[in-house]
N, C-alpha and C positions, 0 to 999 in steps of 0.2 A: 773530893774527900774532905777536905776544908769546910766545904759550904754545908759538909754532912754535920759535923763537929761545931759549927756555929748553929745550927737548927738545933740541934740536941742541947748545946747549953741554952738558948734560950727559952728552950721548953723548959726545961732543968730550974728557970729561974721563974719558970710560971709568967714569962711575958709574951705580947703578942708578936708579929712584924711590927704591926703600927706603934706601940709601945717602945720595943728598941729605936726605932727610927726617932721616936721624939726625944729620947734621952741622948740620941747625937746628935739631931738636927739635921736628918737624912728624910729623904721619902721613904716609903715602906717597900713600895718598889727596888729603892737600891739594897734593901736589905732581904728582901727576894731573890735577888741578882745574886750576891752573895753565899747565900745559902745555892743556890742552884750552881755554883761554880761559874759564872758566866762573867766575875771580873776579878782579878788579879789584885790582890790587898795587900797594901802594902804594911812597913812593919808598926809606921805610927797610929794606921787606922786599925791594923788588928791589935795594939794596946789599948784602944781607943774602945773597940768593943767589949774588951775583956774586961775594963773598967766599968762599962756600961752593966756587963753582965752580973758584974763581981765575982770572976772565974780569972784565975792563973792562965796566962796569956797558951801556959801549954799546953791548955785542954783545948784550944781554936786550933791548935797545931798538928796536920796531920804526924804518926809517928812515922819516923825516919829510922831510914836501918844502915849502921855503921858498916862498911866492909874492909879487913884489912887484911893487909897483903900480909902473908907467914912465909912465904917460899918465892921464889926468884930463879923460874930455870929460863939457861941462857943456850942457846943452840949455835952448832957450829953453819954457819952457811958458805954454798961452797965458794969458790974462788973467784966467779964468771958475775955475781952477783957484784 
């Protein structure tokens, strides 16, 4: 999902693979890799893109869905437990 949101920005900035890679100094290959999901970015390289891309680090970010807890039920369990 990630590597989906890095293709689309750097389409977005009308750049190539090879292009992005030379504005980090990566192969185009690793920025292949990325795009396809197939390595695990960490948080200095994906500011490191998003500076490259000149996009808000949030748009590389797949979105995340909050869940909280509203209720709390507690059961009795019997005694042998």
């Amino acid at each position: 999902m990630r590597g989906e949101r890095i293709k689309a920005a750097r389409r977005m900035a009308g750049l190539s693979q090879r292009a992005l890679a030379a504005r980090l100094g990566v192969s185009a290959m690793a920025v292949s890799k990325w795009e396809r999901g197939e390595v695990l970015l960490g948080s200095a390289r994906l500011l490191q893109i998003a500076d490259a891309l000149e996009c808000p680090v949030s748009r590389l970010r797949p979105l995340t869905r909050t869940v909280t807890l509203t209720r709390v039920h507690y059961c009795q369990l019997p005694e042998w437990v």
